[in-house]
C-alpha positions in Angstrom: 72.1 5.0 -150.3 71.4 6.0 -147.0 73.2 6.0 -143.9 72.9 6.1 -139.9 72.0 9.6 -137.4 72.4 8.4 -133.9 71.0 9.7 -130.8 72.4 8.2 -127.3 71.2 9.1 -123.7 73.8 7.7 -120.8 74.0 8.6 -116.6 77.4 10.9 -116.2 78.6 7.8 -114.2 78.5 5.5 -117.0 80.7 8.0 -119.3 83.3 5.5 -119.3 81.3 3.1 -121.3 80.9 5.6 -124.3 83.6 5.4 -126.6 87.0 3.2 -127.3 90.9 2.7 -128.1 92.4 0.7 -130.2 96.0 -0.9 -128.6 95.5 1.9 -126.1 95.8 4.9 -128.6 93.6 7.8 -128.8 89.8 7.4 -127.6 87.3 7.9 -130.0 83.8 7.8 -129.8 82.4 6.4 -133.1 83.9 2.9 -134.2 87.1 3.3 -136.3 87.9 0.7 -139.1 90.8 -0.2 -136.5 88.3 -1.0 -134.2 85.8 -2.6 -136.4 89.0 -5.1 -137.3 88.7 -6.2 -133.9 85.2 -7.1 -133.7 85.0 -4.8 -131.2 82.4 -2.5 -132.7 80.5 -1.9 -135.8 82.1 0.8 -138.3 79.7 3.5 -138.5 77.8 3.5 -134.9 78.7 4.8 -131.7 81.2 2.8 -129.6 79.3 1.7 -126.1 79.0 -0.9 -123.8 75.8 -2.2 -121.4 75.9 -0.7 -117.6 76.0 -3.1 -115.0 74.6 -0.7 -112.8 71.5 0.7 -115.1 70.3 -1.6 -117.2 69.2 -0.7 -120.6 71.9 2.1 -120.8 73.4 3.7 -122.7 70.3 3.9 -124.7 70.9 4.3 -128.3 68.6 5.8 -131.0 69.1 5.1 -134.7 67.4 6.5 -138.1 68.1 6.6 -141.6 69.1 9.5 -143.3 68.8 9.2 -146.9 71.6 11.2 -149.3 68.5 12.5 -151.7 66.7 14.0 -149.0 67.7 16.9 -147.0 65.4 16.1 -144.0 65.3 12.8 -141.7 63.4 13.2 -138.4 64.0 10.8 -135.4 60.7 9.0 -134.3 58.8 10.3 -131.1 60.0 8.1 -128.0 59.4 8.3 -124.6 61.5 6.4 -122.4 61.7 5.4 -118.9 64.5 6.1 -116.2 64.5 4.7 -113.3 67.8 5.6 -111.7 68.6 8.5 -110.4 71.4 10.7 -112.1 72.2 13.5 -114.4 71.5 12.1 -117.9 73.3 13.6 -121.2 71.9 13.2 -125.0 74.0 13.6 -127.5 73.6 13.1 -131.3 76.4 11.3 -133.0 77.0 11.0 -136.8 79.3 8.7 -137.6 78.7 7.7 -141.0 81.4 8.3 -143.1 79.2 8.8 -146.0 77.4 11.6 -143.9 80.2 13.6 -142.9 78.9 16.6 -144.3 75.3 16.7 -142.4 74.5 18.7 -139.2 72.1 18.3 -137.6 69.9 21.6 -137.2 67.1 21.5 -134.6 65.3 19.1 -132.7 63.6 19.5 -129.0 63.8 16.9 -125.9 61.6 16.6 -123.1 62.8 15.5 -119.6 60.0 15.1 -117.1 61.0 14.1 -113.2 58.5 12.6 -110.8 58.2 16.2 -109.0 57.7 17.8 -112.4 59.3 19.5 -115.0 62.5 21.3 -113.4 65.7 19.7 -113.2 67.1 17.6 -110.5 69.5 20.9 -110.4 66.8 23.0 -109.6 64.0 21.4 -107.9 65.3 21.8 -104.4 65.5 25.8 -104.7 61.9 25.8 -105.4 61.0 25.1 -101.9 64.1 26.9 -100.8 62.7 30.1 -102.9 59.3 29.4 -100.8 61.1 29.0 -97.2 62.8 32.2 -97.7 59.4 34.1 -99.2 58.3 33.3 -95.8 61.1 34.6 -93.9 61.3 38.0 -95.9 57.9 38.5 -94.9 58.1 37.8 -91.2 61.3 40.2 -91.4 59.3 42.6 -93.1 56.2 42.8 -90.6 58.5 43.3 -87.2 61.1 46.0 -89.8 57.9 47.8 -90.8 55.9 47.4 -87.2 59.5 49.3 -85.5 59.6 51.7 -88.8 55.7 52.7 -88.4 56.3 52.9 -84.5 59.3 55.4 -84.9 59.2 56.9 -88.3 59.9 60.2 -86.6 63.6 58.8 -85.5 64.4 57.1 -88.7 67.4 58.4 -90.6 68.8 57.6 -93.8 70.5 54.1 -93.6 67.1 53.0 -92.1 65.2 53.9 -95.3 68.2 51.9 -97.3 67.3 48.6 -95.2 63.7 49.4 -95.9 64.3 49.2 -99.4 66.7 46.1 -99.2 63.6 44.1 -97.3 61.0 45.3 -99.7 63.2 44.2 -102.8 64.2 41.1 -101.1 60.3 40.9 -100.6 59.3 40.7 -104.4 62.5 38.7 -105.8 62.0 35.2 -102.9 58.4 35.5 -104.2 59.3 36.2 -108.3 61.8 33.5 -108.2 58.8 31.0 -106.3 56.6 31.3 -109.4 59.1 31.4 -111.9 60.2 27.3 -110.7 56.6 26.9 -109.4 55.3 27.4 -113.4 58.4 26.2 -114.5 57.7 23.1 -112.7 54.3 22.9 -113.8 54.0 23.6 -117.1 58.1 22.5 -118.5 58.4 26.4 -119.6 60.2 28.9 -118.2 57.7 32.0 -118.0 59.7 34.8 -119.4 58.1 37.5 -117.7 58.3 36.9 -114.7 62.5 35.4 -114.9 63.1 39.0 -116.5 61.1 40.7 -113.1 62.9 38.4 -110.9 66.6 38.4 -112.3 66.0 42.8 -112.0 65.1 42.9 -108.8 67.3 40.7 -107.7 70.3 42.7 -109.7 68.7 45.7 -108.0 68.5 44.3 -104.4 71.6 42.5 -104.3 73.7 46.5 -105.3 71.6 48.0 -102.4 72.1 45.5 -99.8 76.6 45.2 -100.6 76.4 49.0 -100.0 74.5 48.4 -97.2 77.1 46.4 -95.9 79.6 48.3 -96.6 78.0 51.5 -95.5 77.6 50.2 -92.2 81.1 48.5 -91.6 82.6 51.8 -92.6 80.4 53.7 -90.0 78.4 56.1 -92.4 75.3 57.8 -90.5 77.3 57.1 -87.2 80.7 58.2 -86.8 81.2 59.3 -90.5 78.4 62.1 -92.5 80.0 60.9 -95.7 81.9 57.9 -97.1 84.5 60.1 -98.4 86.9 59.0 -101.5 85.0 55.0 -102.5 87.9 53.3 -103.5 87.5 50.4 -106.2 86.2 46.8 -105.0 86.8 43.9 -106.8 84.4 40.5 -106.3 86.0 37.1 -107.2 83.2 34.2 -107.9 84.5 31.4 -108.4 81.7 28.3 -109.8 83.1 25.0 -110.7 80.7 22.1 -110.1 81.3 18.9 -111.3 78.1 16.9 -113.0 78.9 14.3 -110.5 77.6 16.4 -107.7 74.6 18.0 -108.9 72.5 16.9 -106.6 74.2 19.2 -104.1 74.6 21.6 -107.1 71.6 24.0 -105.8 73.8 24.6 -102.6 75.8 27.1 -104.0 73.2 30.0 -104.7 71.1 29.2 -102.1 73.9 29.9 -99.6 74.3 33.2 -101.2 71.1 34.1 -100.4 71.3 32.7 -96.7 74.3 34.3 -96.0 72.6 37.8 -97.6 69.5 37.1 -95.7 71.4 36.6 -92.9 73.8 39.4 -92.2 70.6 41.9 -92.9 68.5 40.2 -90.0 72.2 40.7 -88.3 71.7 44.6 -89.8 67.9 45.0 -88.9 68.2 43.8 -85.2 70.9 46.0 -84.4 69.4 49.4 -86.6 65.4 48.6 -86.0 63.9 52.0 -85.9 63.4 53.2 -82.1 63.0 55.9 -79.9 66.7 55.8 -79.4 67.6 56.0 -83.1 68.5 59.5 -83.6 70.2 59.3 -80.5 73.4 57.5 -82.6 73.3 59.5 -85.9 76.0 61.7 -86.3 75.9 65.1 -85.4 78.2 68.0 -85.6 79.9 69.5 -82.7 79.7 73.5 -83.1 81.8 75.7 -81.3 79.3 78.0 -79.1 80.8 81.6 -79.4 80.1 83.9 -76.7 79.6 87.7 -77.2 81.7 89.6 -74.8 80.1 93.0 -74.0 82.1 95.5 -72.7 79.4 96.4 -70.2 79.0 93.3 -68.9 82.5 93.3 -67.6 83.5 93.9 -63.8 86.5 95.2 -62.3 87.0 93.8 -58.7 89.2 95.4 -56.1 91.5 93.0 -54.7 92.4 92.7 -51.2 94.6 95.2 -49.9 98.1 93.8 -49.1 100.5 95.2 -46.2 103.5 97.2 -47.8 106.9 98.0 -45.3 105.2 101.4 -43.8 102.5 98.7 -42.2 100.0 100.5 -44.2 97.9 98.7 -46.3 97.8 99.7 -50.3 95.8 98.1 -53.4 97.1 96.0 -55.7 97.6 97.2 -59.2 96.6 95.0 -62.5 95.9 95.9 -65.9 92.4 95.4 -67.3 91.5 94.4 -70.6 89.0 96.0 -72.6 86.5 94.4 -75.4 89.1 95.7 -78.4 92.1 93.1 -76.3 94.1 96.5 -75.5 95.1 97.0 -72.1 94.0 100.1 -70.4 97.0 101.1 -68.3 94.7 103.8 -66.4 92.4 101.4 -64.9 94.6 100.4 -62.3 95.5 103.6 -60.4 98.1 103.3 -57.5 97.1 105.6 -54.6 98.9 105.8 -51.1 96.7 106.8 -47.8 
């Protein structure tokens, strides 16, 4: 005896057409003898009906899988799409009499007219090559102010420095990873590990950047003080229905990163000026009293009743703070 493995490819808009009730009930995918009572399916096989929209799909692939064999392999088949969509493949047993087989391994191919990546992907690889470019314009007029002014530079400069060189060698990792990707129809691992690091590494240095400079470090503040926790909410839910737009959502993360550290790098470019902003302490100049250095001036004579004229008398304070009451000496003419 033997019995059926199916293998179905449909477009995510034509989900509805995989799969059946019977007298409105529970759907089910595979035809149920319910089902199969109303001629509406075969017991056994998948439940599906033709697209109006696609012809040709659902496309449904069938071998036998025979009880005294523990191996049945599913014939080589290329096969033509020529609508655009996201495209599932599942692999449906729904022989009763093979209830008990799983099915272990088996490898796909999916090939678009641009190449190998996924209509998912394939926009970021130009997107991944647009912002290569823009690093490295970024990085010649940073590095052209930094060489000009390296005397002026303080600390938060250096941590843009390193945020541009990071951001430098993950646009261009992330290029060749799709680029071979793309090429080829296998991911490199190498250079995915290199990229994913130093984008992990670039991404931590450039939120502390941020958040260095909001709080005012190197400026108003020589330390951050007492960090307090931060919490980051990412929220992802795309729907297969959308995935053309689907690539939107991390590119925009890196637009809006590359973004606020042009906004960072025009307003902290390395300058003449530079050191001029850093924060500095305001010491309290002390200044040695000497006790020699000190002057007593007569004052004016004032006119007492008798018309005579007699010196004013005021005590005079010596280096120790004491007064000295025998400074002032009160004499008569």
């Amino acid at each position: 005896t033997s019995g059926l493995v199916q293998a179905i490819i449909f477009e995510v808009e034509d989900r509805e057409l995989i799969g059946g009730s019977a007298y409105g009930g529970q759907r089910a995918i595979c035809c149920t003898p319910d089902l199969a009572k109303l001629d509406a399916c075969t017991q056994g096989e998948i439940i599906h009906r033709p697209s109006t929209t696609n012809p040709g799909f659902p496309y449904v692939l069938t071998t036998s899988f025979s009880l005294d064999k523990d191996m049945a392999i599913l014939p080589s088949r290329s096969i033509e799409i020529t609508k655009t969509g996201m495209y599932n493949l599942y692999f449906m047993i729904c022989d009763p009499n093979l209830k008990d087989v799983v099915v272990e391994e088996g490898k796909t191919i999916w090939k678009n007219p641009t190449g190998y990546l996924p209509g998912r992907m394939a926009p970021l690889m130009n997107f991944y090559a647009f912002m290569s470019i823009s690093f490295v314009i970024l990085g010649i007029f940073w590095f052209s102010q930094y060489a000009r002014f390296w005397k002026e530079v303080f600390p938060l400069q250096n941590c843009i420095t390193l945020v541009i060189t990071l951001g430098m060698f993950e646009m261009a990792l992330w290029y060749f990873d799709y680029a071979e990707f793309n090429e080829t129809g296998v991911r490199p691992t190498g250079t995915t590990v290199w990229a994913v690091t130093f984008g992990t590494v670039k991404r931590t240095v450039a939120r502390l950047v941020i958040l260095i400079v909001s709080m005012g470090y190197g400026v108003v503040r020589p330390t951050l003080g007492g960090l307090t926790s931060k919490l980051y909410f990412k929220s992802r839910d795309v729907y297969n229905e959308h995935w053309q737009n689907a690539w939107v959502i991390p590119a925009f993360w890196q637009f809006l990163s590359f973004s606020l550290l042009c906004v960072i790098c025009a307003l902290w470019a390395p300058s003449q000026n530079s050191m001029r902003y850093s924060y500095s302490d305001d010491t309290n100049e002390e200044f040695d009293k000497d006790e020699s250095s000190l002057r007593l001036i007569k004052p004016a004579s004032y006119p007492t009743k008798d018309g005579l004229h007699a010196p004013e008398s005021r005590p005079v304070t010596n280096s120790n703070g004491a007064t000295d009451g025998d400074t002032g000496e009160e004499k008569t003419a």
